[in-house]
NUBA-786443 format. One line per 3 residues: number of its first residue (from 1); their letters; for each residue x, z, y of C-alpha. Coordinates in pm, 1 decimal. Layout:
REM NUBA-786443
NUM> A> X Z Y ~ ...
***
This chain:
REM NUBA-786443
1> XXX> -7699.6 25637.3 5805.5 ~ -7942.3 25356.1 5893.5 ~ -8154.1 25635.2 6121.0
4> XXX> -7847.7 25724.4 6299.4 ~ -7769.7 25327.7 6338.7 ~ -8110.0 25273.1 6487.7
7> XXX> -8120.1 25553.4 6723.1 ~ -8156.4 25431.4 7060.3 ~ -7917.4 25577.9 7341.4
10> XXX> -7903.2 25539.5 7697.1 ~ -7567.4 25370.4 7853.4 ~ -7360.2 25572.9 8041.0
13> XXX> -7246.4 25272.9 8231.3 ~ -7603.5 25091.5 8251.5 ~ -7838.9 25392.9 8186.7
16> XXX> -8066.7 25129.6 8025.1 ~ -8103.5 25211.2 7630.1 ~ -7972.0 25057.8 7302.7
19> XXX> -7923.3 25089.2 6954.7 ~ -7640.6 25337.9 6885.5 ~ -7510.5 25067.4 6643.6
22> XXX> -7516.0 24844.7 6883.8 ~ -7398.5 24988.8 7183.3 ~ -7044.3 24892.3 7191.5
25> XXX> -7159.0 24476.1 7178.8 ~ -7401.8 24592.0 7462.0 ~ -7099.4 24774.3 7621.9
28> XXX> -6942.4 24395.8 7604.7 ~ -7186.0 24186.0 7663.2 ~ -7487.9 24331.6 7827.7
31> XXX> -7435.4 24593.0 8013.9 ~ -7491.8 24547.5 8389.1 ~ -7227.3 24622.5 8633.0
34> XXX> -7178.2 24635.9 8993.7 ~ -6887.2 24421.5 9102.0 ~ -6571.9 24669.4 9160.8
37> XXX> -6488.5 24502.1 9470.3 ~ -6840.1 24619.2 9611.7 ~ -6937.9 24287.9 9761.0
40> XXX> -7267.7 24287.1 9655.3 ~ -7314.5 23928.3 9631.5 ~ -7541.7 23909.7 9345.2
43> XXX> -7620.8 24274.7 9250.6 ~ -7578.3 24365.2 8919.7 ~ -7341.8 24139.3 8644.3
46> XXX> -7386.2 24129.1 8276.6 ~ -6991.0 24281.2 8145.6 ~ -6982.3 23911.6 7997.0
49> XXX> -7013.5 23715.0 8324.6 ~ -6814.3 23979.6 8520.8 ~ -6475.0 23790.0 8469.7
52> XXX> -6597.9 23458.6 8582.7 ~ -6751.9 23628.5 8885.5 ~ -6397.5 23792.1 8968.2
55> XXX> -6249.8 23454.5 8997.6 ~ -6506.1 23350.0 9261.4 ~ -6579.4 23682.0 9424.0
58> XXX> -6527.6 23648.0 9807.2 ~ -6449.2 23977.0 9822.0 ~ -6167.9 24011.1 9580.0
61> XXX> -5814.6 24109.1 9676.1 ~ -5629.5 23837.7 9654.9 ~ -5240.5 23824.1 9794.1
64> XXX> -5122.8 23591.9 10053.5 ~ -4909.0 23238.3 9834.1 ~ -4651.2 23274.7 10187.0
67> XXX> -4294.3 23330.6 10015.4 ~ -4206.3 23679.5 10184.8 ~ -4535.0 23746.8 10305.1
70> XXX> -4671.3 24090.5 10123.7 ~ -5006.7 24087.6 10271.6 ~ -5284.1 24160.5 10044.4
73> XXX> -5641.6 24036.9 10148.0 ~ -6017.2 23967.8 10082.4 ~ -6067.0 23597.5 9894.3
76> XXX> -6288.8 23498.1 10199.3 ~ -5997.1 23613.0 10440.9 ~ -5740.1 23375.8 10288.1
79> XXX> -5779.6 23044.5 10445.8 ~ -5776.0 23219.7 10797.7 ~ -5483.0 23427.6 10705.1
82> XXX> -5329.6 23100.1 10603.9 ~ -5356.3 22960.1 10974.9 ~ -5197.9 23266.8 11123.8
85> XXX> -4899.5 23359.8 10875.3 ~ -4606.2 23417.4 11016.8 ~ -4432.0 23326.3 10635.8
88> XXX> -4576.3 22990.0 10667.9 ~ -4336.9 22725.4 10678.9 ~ -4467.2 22462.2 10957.1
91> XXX> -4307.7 22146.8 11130.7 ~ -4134.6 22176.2 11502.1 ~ -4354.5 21900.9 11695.6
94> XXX> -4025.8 21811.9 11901.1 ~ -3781.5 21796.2 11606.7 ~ -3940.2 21827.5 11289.7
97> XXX> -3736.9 22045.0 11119.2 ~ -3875.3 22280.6 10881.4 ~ -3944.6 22634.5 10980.6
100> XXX> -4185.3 22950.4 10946.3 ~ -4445.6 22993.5 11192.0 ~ -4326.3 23356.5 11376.5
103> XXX> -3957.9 23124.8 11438.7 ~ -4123.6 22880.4 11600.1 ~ -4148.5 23000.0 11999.9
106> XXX> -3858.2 23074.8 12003.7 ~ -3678.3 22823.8 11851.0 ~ -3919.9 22580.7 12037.4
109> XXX> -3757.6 22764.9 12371.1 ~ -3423.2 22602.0 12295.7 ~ -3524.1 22230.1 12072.1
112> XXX> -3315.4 21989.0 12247.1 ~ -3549.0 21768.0 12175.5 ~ -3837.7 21977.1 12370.3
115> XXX> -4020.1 21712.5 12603.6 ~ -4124.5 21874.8 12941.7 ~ -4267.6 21672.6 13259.3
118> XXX> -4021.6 21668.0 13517.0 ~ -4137.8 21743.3 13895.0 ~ -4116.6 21370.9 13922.7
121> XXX> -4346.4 21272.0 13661.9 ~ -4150.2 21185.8 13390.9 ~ -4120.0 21292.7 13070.4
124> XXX> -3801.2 21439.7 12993.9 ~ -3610.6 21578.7 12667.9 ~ -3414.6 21911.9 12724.4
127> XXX> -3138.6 21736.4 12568.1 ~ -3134.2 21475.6 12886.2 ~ -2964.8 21724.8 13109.9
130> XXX> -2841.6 21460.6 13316.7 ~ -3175.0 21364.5 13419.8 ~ -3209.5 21660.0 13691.2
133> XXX> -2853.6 21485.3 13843.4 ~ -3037.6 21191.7 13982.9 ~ -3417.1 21298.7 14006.1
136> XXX> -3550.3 21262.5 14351.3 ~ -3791.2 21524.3 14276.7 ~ -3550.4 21816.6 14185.7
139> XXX> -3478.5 22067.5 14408.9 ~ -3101.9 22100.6 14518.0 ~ -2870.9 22276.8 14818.2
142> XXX> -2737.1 22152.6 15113.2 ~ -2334.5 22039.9 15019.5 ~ -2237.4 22313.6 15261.1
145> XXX> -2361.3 22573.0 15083.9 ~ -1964.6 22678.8 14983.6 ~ -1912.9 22727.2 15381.9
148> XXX> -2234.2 22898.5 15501.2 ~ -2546.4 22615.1 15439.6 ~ -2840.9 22783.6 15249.3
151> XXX> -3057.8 22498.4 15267.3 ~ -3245.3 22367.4 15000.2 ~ -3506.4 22092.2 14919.8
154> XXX> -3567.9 21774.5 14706.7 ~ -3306.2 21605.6 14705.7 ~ -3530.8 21286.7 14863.2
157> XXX> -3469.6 21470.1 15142.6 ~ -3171.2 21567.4 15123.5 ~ -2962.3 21324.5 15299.8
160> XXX> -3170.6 21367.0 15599.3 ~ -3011.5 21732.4 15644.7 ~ -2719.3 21665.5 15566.3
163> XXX> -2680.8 21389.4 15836.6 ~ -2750.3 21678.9 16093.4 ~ -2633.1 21961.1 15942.1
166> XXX> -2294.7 22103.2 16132.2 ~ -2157.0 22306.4 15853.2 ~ -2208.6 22012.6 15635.7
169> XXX> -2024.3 21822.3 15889.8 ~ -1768.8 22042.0 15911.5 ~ -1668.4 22133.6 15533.9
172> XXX> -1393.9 21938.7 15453.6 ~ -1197.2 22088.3 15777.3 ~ -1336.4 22446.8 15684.4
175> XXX> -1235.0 22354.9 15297.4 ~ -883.1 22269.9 15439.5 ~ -787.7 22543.2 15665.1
178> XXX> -897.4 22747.2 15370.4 ~ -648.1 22575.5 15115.7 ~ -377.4 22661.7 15409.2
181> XXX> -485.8 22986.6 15459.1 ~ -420.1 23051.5 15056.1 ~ -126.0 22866.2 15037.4
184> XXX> 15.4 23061.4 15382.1 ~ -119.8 23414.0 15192.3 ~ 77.0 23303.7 14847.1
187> XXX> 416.7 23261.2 15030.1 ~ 338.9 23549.6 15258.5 ~ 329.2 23738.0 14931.8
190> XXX> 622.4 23577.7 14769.2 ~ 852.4 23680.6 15086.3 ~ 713.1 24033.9 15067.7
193> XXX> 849.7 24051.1 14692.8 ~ 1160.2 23889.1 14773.0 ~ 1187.3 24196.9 15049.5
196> XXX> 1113.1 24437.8 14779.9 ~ 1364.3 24306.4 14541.5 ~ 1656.6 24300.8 14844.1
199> XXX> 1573.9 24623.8 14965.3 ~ 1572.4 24793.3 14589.2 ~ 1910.2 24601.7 14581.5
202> XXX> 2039.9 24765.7 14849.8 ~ 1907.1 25126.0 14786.0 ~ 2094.6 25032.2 14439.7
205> XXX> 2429.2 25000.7 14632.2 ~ 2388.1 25272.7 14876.1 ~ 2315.5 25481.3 14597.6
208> XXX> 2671.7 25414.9 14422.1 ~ 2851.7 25431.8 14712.3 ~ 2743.9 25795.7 14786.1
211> XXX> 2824.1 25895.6 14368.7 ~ 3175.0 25717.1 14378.2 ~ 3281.4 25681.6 14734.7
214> XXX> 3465.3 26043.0 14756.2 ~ 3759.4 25926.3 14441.4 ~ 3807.9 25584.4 14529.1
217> XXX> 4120.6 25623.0 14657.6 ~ 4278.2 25875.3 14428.2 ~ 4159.7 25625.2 14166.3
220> XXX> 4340.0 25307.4 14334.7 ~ 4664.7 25536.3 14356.4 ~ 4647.7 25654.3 13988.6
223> XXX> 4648.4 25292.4 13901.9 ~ 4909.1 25171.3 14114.1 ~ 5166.6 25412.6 13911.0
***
C-alpha cells in the first residue's frame, strides 16, 4: 500500500510529478496554473495564491457598481468606464440637481437656470427671459412688420429706421382702416343673414298660401252657419 502511496505521477493539470499520496494537497496547493482570465501578468500561479491573484487581476471581469448599468468589463477598464457611464448619477452644473449622465444634454437644453452669454456680453440665465426685451444687442423687427416692414436689426438701431420708415409711419392709420374694414365685413354679414332669414320667411308664406288658398272661402262660409 505504501509502494502505491509513493508512486510518483505526473499532474494532469501541472504535468510536473508527485507522490500519488500526495497529489490531491499538490492539486491544492502546488500545482501551477495559468490565470483563467489569460492575462498573463505573472505566468504561472501556485492553486494556493490563485485566489488572491483573482482579486487583483487587471484582467478579471468585473461588472460595472452603476444601478441599471449591466455592463460587464475588464478590472483595468473600470475606472474609465466609470467616467463614461451613462447610469452614473452626476450633478447639473446650472442647477444641481441630481441626475444620470446620458439625461444630462438634454435636460441641460431646457435648465432654467442654464447661463449663456448674451450678444451683448452679459451673462444671462434662460430663466431671465425678459432680458432679450431690453438688450441693445438683440436682434428685433421693424414695428411695421404687421403692415408690410421686414426689417430687422439690433434694436440699438432700431429707432433710427423706424424714424424713416413709411409703413412704420403709417401703421396706426393702416391698423385702423383695417379694424373698419372688419367691423364693415361683420355687419355686411349680419345683413346678409337677416336677408336669408326674411326671404326663408317669405318662401314660408308663399308656400301656405298656394296649399290653402283654393278653400278659404268655402271654409269662412262653413263657419259663418
Amino acid at each position: 500500500m505504501n509502494t502505491l502511496q509513493n508512486l510518483m505521477v505526473e499532474c494532469a493539470k501541472c504535468r510536473k510529478s508527485a507522490r500519488r499520496g500526495a497529489i490531491l494537497g499538490h492539486l491544492n496547493e502546488e500545482c501551477e496554473v495559468e490565470c483563467p482570465n489569460a492575462c498573463n501578468e505573472a505566468g504561472a500561479f501556485k492553486r494556493a495564491a490563485l485566489a488572491a491573484h483573482w482579486e487583483a487581476c487587471k484582467s478579471a471581469p468585473v461588472a460595472c457598481q452603476q444601478k441599471d448599468c449591466k455592463e460587464i468589463l475588464k478590472r483595468s477598464e473600470a475606472d474609465s468606464h466609470d467616467k463614461e457611464c451613462y447610469h452614473k448619477e452626476v450633478r447639473c452644473d446650472f442647477c444641481d440637481i441630481g441626475l444620470k449622465r446620458g439625461e444630462k444634454a438634454a435636460h441641460v437644453a431646457v435648465c432654467e437656470e442654464f447661463v449663456a452669454e448674451c450678444e451683448c456680453g452679459e451673462r444671462v440665465k434662460r430663466k431671465e427671459k425678459g432680458h432679450r426685451e431690453y438688450c441693445y444687442e438683440a436682434v428685433v423687427r421693424c414695428e411695421g412688420m404687421d403692415v408690410g416692414c421686414d426689417f430687422e436689426s439690433k434694436r440699438k438701431f432700431m429707432g433710427d429706421h423706424q424714424r424713416a420708415c413709411p409703413l412704420f409711419k403709417i401703421r396706426n392709420v393702416i391698423a385702423s382702416l383695417r379694424s373698419e374694414l372688419n367691423s364693415t365685413r361683420n355687419e355686411l354679414k349680419s345683413t346678409q343673414n337677416e336677408l336669408k332669414t326674411t326671404k326663408d320667411n317669405l318662401e314660408s308664406l308663399a308656400q301656405e298660401v298656394v296649399v290653402f288658398g283654393p278653400g278659404v272661402g268655402s271654409i269662412i262660409e262653413v263657419s259663418s252657419e
